[in-house]
SEZAVO-332200 format. One record per residue (C-alpha): z, y, x; residue in three letters; residue number from 1. Coordinates in nm, 3 decimals, decimal comma. Example, Ala and Ser with C-alpha at 12.3 -4.5 7.8 and 13.67 -1.06 7.14 Angstrom:
2
      up   north    east residuo num
   0,780  -0,450   1,230     ALA   1
   0,714  -0,106   1,367     SER   2
This chain:
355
      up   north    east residuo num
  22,470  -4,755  -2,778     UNK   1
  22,236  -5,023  -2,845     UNK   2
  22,471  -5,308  -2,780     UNK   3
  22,710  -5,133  -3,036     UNK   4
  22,416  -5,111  -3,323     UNK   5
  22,325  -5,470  -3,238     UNK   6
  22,686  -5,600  -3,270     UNK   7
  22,725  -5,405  -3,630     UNK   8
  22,367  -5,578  -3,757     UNK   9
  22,497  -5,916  -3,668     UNK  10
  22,798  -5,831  -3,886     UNK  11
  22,510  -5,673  -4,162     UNK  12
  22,336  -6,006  -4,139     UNK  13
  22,660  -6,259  -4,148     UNK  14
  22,826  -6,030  -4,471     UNK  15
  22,437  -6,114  -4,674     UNK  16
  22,482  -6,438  -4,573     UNK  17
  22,812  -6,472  -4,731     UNK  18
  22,750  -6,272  -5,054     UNK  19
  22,437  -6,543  -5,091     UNK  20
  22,691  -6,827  -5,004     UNK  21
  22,807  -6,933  -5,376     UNK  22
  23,205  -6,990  -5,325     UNK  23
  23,193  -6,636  -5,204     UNK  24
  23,043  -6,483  -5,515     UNK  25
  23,333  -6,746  -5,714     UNK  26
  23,572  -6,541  -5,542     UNK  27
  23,506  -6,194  -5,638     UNK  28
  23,781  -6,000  -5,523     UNK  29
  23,636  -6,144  -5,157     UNK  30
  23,267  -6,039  -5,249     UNK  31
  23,357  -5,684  -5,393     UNK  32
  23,512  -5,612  -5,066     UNK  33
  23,190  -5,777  -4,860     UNK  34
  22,999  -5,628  -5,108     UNK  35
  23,138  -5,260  -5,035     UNK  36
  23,110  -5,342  -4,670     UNK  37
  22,731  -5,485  -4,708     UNK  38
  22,649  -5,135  -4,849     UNK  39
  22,843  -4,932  -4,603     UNK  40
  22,635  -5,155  -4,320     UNK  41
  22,289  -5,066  -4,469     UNK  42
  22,177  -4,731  -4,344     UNK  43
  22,285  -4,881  -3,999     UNK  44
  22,098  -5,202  -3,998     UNK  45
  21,756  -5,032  -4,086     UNK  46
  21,822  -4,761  -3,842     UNK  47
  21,885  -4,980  -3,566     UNK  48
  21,593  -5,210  -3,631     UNK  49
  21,411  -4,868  -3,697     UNK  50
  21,530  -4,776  -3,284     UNK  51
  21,420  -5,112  -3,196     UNK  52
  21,064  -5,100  -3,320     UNK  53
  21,006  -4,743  -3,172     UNK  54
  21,157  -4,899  -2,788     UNK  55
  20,889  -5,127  -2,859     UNK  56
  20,618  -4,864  -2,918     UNK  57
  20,738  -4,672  -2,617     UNK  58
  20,672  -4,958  -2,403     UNK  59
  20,325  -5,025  -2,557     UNK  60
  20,237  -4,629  -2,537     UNK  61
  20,321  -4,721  -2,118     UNK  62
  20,154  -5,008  -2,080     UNK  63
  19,846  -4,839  -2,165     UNK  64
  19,896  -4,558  -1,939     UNK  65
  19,744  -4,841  -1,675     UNK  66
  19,469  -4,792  -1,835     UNK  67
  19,212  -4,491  -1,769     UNK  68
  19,013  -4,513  -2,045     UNK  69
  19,344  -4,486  -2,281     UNK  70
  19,543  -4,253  -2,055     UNK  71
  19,542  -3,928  -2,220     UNK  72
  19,573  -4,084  -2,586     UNK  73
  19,863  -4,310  -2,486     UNK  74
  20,040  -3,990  -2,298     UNK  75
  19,989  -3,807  -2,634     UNK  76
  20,101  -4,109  -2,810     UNK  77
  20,392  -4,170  -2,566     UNK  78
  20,558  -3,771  -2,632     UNK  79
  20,527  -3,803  -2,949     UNK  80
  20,753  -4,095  -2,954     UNK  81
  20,983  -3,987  -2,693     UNK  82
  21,030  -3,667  -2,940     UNK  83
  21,085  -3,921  -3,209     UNK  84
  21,335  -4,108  -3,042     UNK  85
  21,550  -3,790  -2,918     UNK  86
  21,647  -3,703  -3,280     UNK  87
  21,690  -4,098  -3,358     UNK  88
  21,920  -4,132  -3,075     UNK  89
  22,132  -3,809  -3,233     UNK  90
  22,126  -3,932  -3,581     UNK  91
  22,262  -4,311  -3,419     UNK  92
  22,545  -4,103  -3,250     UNK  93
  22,642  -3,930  -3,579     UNK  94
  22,623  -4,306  -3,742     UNK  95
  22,831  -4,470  -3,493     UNK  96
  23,058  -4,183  -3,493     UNK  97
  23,390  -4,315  -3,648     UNK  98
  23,510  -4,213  -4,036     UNK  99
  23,824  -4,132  -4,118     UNK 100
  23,964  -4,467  -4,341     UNK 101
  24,101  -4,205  -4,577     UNK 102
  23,793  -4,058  -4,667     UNK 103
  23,673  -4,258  -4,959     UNK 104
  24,023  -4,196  -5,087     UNK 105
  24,053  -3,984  -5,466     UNK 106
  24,298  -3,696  -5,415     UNK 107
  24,570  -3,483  -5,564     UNK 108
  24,430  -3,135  -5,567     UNK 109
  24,664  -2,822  -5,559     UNK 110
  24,565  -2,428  -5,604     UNK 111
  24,867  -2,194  -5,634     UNK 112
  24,864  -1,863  -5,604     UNK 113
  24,964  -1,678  -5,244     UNK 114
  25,039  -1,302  -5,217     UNK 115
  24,882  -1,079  -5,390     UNK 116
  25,091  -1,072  -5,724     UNK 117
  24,845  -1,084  -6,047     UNK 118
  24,548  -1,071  -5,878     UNK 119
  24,656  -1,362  -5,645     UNK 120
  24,685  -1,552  -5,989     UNK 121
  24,272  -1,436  -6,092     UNK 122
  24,185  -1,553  -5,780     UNK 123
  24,320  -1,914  -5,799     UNK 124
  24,162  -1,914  -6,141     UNK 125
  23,793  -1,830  -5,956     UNK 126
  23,888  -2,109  -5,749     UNK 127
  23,975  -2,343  -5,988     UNK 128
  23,642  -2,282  -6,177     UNK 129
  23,418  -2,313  -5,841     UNK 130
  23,597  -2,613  -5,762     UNK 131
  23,577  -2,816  -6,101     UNK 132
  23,219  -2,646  -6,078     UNK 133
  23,139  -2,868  -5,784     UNK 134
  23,334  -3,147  -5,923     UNK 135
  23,147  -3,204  -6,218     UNK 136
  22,831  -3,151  -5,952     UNK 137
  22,911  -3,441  -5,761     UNK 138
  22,993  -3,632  -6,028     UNK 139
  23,379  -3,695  -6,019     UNK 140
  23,631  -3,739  -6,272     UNK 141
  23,878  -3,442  -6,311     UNK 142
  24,208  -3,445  -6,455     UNK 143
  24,508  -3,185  -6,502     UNK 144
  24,804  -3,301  -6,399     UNK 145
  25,038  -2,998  -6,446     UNK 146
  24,917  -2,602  -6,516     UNK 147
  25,150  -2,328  -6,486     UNK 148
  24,929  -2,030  -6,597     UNK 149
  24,931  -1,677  -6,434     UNK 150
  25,061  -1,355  -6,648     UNK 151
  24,715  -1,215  -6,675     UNK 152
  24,480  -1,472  -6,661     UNK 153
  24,450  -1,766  -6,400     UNK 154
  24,705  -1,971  -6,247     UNK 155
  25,002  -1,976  -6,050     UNK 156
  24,990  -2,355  -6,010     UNK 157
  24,758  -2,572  -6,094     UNK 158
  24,757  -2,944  -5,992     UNK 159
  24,440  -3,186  -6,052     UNK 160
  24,359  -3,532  -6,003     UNK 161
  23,995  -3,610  -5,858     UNK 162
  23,846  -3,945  -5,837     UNK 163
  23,486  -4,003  -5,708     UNK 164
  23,325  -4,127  -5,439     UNK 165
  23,416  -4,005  -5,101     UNK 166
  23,622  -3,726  -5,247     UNK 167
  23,876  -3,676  -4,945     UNK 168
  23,574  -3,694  -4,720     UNK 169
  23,471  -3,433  -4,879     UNK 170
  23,804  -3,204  -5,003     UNK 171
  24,002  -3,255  -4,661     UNK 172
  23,848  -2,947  -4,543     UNK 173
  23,991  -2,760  -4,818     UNK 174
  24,362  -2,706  -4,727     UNK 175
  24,520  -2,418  -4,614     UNK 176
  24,501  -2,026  -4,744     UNK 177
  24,204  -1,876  -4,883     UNK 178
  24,166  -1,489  -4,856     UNK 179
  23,977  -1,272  -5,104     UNK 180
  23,920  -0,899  -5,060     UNK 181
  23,771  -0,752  -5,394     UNK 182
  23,852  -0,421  -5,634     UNK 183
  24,051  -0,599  -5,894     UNK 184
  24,022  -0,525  -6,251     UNK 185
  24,349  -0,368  -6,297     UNK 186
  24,277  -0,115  -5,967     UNK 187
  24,163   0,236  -6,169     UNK 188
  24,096   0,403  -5,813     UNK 189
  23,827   0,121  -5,692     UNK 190
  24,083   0,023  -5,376     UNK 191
  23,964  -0,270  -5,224     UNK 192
  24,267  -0,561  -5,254     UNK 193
  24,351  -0,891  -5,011     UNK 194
  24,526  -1,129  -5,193     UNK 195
  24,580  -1,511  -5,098     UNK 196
  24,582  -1,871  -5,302     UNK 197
  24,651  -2,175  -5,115     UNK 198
  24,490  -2,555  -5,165     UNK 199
  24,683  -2,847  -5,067     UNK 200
  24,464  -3,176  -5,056     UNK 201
  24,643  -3,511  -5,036     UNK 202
  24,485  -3,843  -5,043     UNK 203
  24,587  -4,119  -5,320     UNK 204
  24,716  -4,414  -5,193     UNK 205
  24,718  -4,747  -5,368     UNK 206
  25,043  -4,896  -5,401     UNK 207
  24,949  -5,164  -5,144     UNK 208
  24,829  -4,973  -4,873     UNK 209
  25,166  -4,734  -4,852     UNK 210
  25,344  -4,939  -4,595     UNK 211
  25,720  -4,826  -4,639     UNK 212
  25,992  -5,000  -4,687     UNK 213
  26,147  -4,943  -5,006     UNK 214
  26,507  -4,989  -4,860     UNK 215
  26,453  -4,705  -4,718     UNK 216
  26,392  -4,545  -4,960     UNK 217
  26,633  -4,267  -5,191     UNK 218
  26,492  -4,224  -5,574     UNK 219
  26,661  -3,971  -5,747     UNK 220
  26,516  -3,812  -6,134     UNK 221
  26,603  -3,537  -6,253     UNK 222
  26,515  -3,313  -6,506     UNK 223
  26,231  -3,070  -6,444     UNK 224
  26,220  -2,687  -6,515     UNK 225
  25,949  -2,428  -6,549     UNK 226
  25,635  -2,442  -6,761     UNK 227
  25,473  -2,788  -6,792     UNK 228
  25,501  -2,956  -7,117     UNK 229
  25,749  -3,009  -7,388     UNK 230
  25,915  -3,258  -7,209     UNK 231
  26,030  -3,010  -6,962     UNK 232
  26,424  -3,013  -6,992     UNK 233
  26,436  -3,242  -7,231     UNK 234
  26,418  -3,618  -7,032     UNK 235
  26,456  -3,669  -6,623     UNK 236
  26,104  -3,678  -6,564     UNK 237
  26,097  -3,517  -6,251     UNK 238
  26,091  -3,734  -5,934     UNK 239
  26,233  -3,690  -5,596     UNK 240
  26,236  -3,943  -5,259     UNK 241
  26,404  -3,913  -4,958     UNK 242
  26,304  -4,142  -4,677     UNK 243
  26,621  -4,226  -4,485     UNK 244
  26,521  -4,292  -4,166     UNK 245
  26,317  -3,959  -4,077     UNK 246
  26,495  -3,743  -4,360     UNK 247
  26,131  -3,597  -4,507     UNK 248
  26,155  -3,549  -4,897     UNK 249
  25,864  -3,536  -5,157     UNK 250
  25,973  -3,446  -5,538     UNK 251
  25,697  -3,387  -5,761     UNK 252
  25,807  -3,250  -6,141     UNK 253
  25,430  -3,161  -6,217     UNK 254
  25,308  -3,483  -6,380     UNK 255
  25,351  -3,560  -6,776     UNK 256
  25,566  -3,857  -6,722     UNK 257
  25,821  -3,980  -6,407     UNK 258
  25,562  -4,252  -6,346     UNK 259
  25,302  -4,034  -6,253     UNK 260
  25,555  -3,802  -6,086     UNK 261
  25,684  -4,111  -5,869     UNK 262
  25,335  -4,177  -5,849     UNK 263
  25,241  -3,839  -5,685     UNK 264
  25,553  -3,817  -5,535     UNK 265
  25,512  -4,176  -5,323     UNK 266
  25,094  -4,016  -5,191     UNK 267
  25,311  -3,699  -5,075     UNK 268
  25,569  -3,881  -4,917     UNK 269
  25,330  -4,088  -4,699     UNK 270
  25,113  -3,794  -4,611     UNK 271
  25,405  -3,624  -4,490     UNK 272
  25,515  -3,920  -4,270     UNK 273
  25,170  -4,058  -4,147     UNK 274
  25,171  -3,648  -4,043     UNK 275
  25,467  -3,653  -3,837     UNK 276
  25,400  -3,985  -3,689     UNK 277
  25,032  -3,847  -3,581     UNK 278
  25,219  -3,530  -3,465     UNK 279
  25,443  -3,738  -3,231     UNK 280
  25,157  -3,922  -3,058     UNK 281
  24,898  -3,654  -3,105     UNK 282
  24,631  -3,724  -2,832     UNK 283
  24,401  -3,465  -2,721     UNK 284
  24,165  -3,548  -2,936     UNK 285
  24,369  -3,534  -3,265     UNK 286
  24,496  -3,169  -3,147     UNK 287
  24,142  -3,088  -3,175     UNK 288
  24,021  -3,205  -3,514     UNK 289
  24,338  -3,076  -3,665     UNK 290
  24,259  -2,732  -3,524     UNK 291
  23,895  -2,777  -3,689     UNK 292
  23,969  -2,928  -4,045     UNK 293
  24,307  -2,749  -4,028     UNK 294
  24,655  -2,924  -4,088     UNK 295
  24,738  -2,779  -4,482     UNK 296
  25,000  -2,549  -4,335     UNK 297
  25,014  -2,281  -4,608     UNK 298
  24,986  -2,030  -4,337     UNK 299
  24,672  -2,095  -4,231     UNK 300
  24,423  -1,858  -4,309     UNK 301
  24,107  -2,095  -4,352     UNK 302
  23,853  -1,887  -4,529     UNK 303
  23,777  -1,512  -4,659     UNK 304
  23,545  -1,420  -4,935     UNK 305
  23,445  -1,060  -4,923     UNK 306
  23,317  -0,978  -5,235     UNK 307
  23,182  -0,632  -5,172     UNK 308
  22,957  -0,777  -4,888     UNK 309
  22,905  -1,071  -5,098     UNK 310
  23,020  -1,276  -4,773     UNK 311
  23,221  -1,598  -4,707     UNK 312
  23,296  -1,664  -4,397     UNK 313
  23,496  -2,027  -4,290     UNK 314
  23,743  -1,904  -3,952     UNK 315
  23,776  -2,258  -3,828     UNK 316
  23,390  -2,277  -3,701     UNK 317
  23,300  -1,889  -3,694     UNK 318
  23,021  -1,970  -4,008     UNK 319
  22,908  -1,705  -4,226     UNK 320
  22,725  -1,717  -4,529     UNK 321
  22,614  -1,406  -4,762     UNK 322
  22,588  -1,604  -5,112     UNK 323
  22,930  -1,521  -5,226     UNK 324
  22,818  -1,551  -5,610     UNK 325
  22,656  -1,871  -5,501     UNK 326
  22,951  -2,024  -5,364     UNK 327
  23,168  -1,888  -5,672     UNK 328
  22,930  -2,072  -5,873     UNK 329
  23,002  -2,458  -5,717     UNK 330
  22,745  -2,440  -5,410     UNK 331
  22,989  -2,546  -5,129     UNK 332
  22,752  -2,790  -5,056     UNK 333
  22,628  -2,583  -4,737     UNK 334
  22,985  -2,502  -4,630     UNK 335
  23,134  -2,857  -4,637     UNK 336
  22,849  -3,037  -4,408     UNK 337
  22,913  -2,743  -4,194     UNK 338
  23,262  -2,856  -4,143     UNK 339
  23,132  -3,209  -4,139     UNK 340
  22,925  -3,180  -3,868     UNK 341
  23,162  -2,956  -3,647     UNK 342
  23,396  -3,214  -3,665     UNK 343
  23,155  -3,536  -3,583     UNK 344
  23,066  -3,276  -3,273     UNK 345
  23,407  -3,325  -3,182     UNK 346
  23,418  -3,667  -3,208     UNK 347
  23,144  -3,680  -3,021     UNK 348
  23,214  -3,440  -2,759     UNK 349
  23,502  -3,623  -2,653     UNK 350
  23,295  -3,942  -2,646     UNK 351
  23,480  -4,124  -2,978     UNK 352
  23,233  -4,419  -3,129     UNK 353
  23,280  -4,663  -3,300     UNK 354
  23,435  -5,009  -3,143     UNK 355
């Protein structure tokens, strides 16, 4: 563990050589990029010298166990320490624990309404408004990309684009089907309800990064139907790809012109392959974080929020929580690290740091 923090300082101290080195900060697409890595480094450079200092200490605080006269303070001195470096020693494993690259990704962000009827439609509303709620909490951007509103109130559809820092990181967790169980305003006998919306969270891609080749590639427009603008009907906005060699479509008809549909329709289509290609060499280990962040599948049933108990409880990692109206409100705060940290568990459990 050691060797592994010392090898990432050396890196630390090599990138702050080269942002000081001048024909690095003449070139600054290079030093945005050492830049971004310089930061990423910090927390782990001063907690390794941090570790160092304390193994120092330790040996001090035993060295003067030799001697009578200091025994009993240096024993005192040398627990206290020891304590010290037991929680050091868990936060380095949760450091060199490895991220997933496409967590600092911005994402497409989908609610749509499950069963339920009306009242599934009010329900993707709430969740629209606790999620832009802890959007606008964290700081992000927000934009509507398509809204196809319910016949009562909410949505039946509704498709967002976040950008931030660390949004995926945050939002993976998010896919799948969210339960509610609540008297809805149009029961008259007080019967409590279940209804279901979905979320579907995809990360953006940059052009650059989606490495398919475009010969492979089928591009078809069309023209789009439904609610979703005044263009609907009216030009071939609506985008769909086939990639040939493994058959998997994406169409998106959601965005306000075909650029952003192609656009949307290109961060689908590579989800949906870099999904199959991680289900065909799923290792043990993958099987295991998929079954704790869950895969998207709009079957899964991630979450429940009981509103007569004023409960939420998250299936994946058996937590509870009784602030319902809290949560409604934008605090998923507590939720999300919850996921966070079941899944660096994982990670860790199955002894995955970083190379």
């Amino acid at each position: 563990m050691l060797d592994k923090l010392a090898s990432i300082y050396d890196r630390y101290i090599y990138i702050q050589e080269q942002l000081n080195n001048p024909d690095v900060a003449g070139d600054m697409e290079r030093f945005r990029k050492l830049n971004k890595e310089y930061k990423k480094l910090e927390a782990v450079a001063e907690t390794y010298l941090a570790y160092k200092k304390l193994l120092t200490d330790v040996d001090s605080a035993r060295e003067l166990l030799a001697d009578p006269e200091m025994r009993e303070m240096a024993q005192q001195e040398l627990d206290e320490l020891n304590d010290r470096r037991k929680i050091l020693e868990e936060d380095i494993k949760v450091i060199l624990t490895p991220k997933d690259p496409e967590d600092e990704k911005d994402v497409i962000f989908e609610i749509r309404s499950g069963t339920g009827g009306d009242e599934a439609s009010l329900f993707a509303g709430d969740l629209y408004r606790m999620y832009t709620r802890f959007f606008d909490a964290m700081g992000w951007k927000t934009e509507v990309i398509s809204v196809n509103e319910g016949t009562v109130g909410g949505y039946n559809k509704i498709v967002l684009e976040i950008n931030g820092d660390n949004v995926y990181g945050m939002m993976k967790f998010e896919s799948g089907a969210h339960r509610v169980q609540r008297v809805p305003k149009t029961e008259a006998q007080g019967r409590i309800h279940t209804s279901a919306a979905t979320v579907a969270v995809i990360p953006k891609m940059e052009e650059e990064e989606i490495n398919i080749n475009r010969a492979d590639l089928k591009i078809d427009t069309y023209r789009a139907s439904g609610a979703g603008g005044q263009h609907i009907n009216k030009t071939e906005s609506a985008v769909r790809i086939t990639h040939l060699p493994t058959g998997i479509v994406s169409e998106s008809q959601d965005g306000r012109s075909q650029h952003k549909n192609k656009e949307i329709a290109m961060n689908q289509l590579y989800q949906r392959i870099m999904d199959a290609q991680k289900s065909a060499k799923a290792s043990e280990l993958e099987a295991q974080r998929r079954s704790l962040v869950g895969s998207g599948d709009r079957s899964e049933k991630i979450r429940t929020y009981n509103y007569p108990q004023n409960r939420v409880t998250d299936h994946r990692i058996n937590l509870t929580v009784h602030n319902l109206d809290q949560v409604m409100e934008g605090n998923l705060k507590t939720i999300i690290e919850a996921l966070q940290v079941a899944e660096n568990a994982t990670k860790m459990e199955a002894g995955q740091l970083v190379e």
